[in-house]
C-alpha positions, 0 to 999 in steps of 0.5 A, a space after each residue: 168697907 167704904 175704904 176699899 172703894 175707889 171713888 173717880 171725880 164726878 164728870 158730865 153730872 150737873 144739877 140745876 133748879 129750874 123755873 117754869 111756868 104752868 098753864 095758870 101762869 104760876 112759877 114752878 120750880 123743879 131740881 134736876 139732875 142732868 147727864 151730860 156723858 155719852 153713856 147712861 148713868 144706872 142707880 142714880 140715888 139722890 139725897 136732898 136737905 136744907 139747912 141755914 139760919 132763918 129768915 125772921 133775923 132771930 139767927 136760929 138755924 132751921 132744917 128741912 127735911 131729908 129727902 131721897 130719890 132713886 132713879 134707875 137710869 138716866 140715859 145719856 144726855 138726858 136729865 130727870 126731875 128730881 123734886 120740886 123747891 120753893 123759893 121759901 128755902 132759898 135762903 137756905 143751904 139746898 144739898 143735893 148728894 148724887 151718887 151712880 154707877 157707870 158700869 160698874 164704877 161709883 160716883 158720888 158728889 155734893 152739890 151744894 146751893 149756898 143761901 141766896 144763890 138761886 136768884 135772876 142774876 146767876 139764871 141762864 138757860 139750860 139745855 136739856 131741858 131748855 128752862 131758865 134756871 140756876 146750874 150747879 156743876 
């Protein structure tokens, strides 16, 4: 039972939404999933979804879609990308649930983007991958 599961503060794991730009000079936007430990993190599932009140001013909550990722390992010092975002949800709430193992412990945590967080002022550059971006820690 999930009570019986000793879950340990999550370290070293870090999500980012990260700006490229393509050979046609558009914006892309991608999440991404950084390691940060000395060792590889193995069954790594991630869960995404959006949600808050919509732009149009007529206060309605709006939803995205549920969407899930497993990788089965990020190797440490590494990252993966996870999907790509569209500035269309930013004004959202973007969660991002993380769960993996290190051995054979489990970590899980919540990474939550509030509305209009991901903007240029809270950019930096993150390294891996060496993209501007907007971390979450």
């Amino acid at each position: 039972m999930k009570k019986d599961i000793i879950f340990h503060p999550v370290k070293g794991i870090q999500v980012a939404i990260v700006k490229s730009i393509t050979e046609d000079h558009a914006e892309e936007w991608n999440v991404i999933v950084i390691n940060r430990n000395d060792q590889p993190v193995t069954s790594v599932f991630v869960t995404s979804k959006g949600y808050g009140n919509s732009e149009s001013g007529t206060n309605t909550d709006q939803r995205t879609s549920t969407l899930r990722h497993f990788f089965p390992e990020i190797p440490a010092g590494e990252h993966v990308v996870v999907e790509p975002i569209l500035p269309d949800v930013f004004h959202l709430n973007n969660e991002f649930w993380v769960s993996y193992f290190i051995g054979s412990q489990i970590y899980d945590k919540k990474f939550i983007f509030v509305p209009d967080s991901i903007v240029e002022a809270n950019m930096m550059t993150i390294d891996p991958p060496g993209l501007e971006g907007v971390l979450h820690e």
